[in-house]
Structure formats: C-alpha cells, structure tokens
N, C-alpha and C positions, 0 to 999 in steps of 0.2 A: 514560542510555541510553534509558531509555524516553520521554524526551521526545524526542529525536531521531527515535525510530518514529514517537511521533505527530504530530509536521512534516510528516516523508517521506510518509505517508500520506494527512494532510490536503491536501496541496497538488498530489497530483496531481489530473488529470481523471477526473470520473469515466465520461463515457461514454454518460451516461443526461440526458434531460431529465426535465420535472417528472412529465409524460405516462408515462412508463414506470413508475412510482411505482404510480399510478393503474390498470394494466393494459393502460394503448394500446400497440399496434403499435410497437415501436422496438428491433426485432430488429437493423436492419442499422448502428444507431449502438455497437453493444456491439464492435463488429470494427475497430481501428483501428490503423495504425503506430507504435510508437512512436519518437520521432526527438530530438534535443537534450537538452534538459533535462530532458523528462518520462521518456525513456530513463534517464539519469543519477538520477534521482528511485526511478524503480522498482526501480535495481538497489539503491541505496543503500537503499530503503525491506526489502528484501529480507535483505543483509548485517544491518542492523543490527535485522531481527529476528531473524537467528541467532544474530546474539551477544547479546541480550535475553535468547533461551530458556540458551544455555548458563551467561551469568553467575547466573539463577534458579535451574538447574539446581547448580550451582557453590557456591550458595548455600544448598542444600537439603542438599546433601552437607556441607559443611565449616560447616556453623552451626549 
C-alpha cells in the first residue's frame, strides 16, 4: 500500500519550477486544472492514502 502512495504522489506535477524553490515569483503556476491522468492520479493518490492511515491505524489496534 504504501508503495502505491509513493507512485501516486511521485508522478504527479508538481506545479512549481526550480525558481519557486529559490523564492522567485511563480504564484500564478501553483493554480492549474486538473484533467486526464493527472486527475485519476490525484484521486487515486488520495484513496490510497486513506486506506494507508486506516490499515496503520487497523494495525495499531489489532497488533
């Protein structure tokens, strides 16, 4: 499961150039649509951190 989260996360966009890192100006690249894949990516990256926390969680109970 947990490598699963860290795909889903890895491979989306992030949004930011290297400039933003640094402190430049790149307010207006943080705001984008998301559409296809990277939609299907963020939900999925989403789900399968909730079932992460609950199997931890699941885990901490019953172990």
């Amino acid at each position: 499961m947990s490598a699963l989260l860290i795909v889903t996360i890895l491979l989306q966009r992030t949004g930011s150039s290297l400039g933003g890192a640094f402190g430049a100006d790149n307010f207006s690249s943080g705001f984008h649509t998301r559409r296809g894949f990277e939609r299907t990516l963020f939900f999925a990256s989403i789900i399968f951190a909730i079932l992460f926390a609950l199997s931890a969680l699941l885990n901490v109970i019953l172990g």
